[in-house]
C-alpha positions in Angstrom: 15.0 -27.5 1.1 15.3 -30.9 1.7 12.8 -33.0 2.9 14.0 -33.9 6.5 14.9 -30.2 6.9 10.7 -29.8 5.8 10.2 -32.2 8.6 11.9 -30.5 11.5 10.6 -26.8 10.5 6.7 -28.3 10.2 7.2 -30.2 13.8 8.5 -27.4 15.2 5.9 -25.2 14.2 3.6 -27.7 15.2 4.5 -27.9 18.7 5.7 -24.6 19.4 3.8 -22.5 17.5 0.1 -21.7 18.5 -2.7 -21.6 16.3 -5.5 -19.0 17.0 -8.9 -20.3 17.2 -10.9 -19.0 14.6 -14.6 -19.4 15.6 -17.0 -16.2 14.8 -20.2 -16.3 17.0 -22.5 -18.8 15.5 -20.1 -20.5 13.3 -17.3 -21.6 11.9 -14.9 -19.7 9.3 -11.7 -20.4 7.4 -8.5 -20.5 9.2 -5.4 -20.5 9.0 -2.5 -23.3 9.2 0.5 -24.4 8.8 1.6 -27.6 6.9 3.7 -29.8 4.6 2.6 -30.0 1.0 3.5 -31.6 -2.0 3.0 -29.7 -5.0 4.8 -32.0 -7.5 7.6 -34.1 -7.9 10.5 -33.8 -5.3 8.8 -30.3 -4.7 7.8 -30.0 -1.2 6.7 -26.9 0.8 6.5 -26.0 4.8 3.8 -23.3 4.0 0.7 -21.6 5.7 -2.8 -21.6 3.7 -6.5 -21.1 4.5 -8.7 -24.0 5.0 -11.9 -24.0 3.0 -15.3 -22.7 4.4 -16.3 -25.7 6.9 -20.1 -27.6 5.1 -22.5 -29.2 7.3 -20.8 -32.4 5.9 -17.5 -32.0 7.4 -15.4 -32.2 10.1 -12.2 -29.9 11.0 -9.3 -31.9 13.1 -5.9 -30.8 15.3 -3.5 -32.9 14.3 -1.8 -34.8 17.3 0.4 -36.9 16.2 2.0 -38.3 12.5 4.1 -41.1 11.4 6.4 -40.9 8.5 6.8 -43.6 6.1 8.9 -44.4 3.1 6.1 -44.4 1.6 5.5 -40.7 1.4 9.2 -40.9 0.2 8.4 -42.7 -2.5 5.4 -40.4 -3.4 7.3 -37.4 -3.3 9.8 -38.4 -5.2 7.5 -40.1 -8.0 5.2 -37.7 -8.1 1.9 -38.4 -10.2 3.2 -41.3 -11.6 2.4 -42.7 -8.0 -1.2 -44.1 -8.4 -2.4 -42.5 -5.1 -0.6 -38.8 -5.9 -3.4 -37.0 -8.2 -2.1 -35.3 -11.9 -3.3 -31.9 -10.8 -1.1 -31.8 -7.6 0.4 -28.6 -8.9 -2.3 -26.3 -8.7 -4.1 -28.2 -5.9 -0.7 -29.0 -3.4 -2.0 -32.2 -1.1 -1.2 -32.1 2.6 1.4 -35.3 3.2 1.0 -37.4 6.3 -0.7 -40.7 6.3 -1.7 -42.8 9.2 -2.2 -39.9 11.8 -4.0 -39.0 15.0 -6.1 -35.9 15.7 -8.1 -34.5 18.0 -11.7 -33.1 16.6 -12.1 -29.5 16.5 -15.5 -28.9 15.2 -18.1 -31.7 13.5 -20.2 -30.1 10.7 -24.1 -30.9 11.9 -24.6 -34.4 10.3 -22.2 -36.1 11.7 -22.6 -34.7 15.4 -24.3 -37.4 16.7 -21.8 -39.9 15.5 -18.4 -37.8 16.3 -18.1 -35.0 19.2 -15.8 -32.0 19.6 -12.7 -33.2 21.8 -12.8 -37.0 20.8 -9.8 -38.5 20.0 -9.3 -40.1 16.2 -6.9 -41.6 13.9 -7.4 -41.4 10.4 -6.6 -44.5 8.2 -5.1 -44.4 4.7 -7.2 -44.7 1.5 -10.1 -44.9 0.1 -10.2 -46.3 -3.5 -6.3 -46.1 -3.5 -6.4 -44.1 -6.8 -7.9 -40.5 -5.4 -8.3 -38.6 -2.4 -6.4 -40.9 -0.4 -5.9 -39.1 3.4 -2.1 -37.9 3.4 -1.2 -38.4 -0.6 -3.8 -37.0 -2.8 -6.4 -34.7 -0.7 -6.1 -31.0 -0.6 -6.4 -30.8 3.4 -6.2 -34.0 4.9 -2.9 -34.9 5.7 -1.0 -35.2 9.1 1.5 -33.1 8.3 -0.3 -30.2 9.0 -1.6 -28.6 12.2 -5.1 -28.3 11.4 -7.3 -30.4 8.6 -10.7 -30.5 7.0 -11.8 -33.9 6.6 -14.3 -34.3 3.5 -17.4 -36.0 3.6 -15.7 -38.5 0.9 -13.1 -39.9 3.4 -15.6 -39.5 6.3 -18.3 -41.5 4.5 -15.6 -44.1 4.0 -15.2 -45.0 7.2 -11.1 -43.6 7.4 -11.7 -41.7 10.8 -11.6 -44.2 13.5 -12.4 -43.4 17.3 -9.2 -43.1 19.8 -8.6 -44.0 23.5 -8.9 -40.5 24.9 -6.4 -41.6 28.0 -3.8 -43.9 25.1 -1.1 -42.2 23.5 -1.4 -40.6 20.4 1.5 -41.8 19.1 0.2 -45.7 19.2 -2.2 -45.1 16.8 -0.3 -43.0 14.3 2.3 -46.4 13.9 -1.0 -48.8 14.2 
């Protein structure tokens, strides 16, 4: 599939498709969603998967809105010889989507005094530009998805930044 026909099937799943909420009575467990992936070199996939089991440390996000970026085309087709795409991208596919806004779905308990359940956010790129950089080389943070755990690595780093609830999303995914 090419990747602009990956594009069109994941937005329209996005916005047409309706995710269940998966919240058990006192707590949080994995759900299901439905994103774009890179699992190596010019090998992209619109698939579903299971988010991991939601720590204390982390926070889980709707995905508003995304930007696409050559960028991301140059990732895809370089593979891991891009410095930010990691060598075991094959048997752990990273989420594509960089520079997106989301709405917070659920804040694991250390960080609910700092971030709240409905607030706005965009997440920026990178973190040590190597690893784990939102939307190239972590597992399930990516805005091409519909829902995303964000890791206490990329929220300790300061890459979710709070959003005008009233602004459009789509100013701060091209910010």
């Amino acid at each position: 599939m090419r990747l602009g026909e990956v594009c069109l099937e994941f937005f329209h799943a996005m916005y047409y498709d309706y995710c269940e909420r998966n919240f058990e009575i006192g707590g949080w467990r994995p759900m299901k969603t439905k994103g774009v992936r890179m699992h190596g070199k010019d090998d992209v996939r619109f698939e579903e998967f299971d988010l991991p089991d939601m720590t204390e440390n982390d926070i889980v996000c709707k995905v508003i809105c995304d930007s696409i970026y050559m960028s991301t085309y140059k990732a895809i087709k370089q593979g891991t010889a891009h410095r930010a795409i990691p060598d075991d991208i094959a048997e752990n596919p990273s989420i594509m989507g960089h520079e997106f806004c989301c709405e917070i779905y659920k804040v694991g308990k250390k960080w609910q005094g700092k971030y709240h359940e409905g607030d706005k956010c965009l997440i920026k790129l990178g973190l040590d530009g190597k690893s784990n950089v939102a939307g190239y080389g972590c597992t399930f943070c990516g805005g091409n998805s519909q829902f995303i755990y964000i890791p206490d690595s990329v929220i300790e780093a300061d890459c979710i930044i709070p959003y005008d609830k009233n602004a459009a999303a789509f100013y701060g995914s091209v910010s």
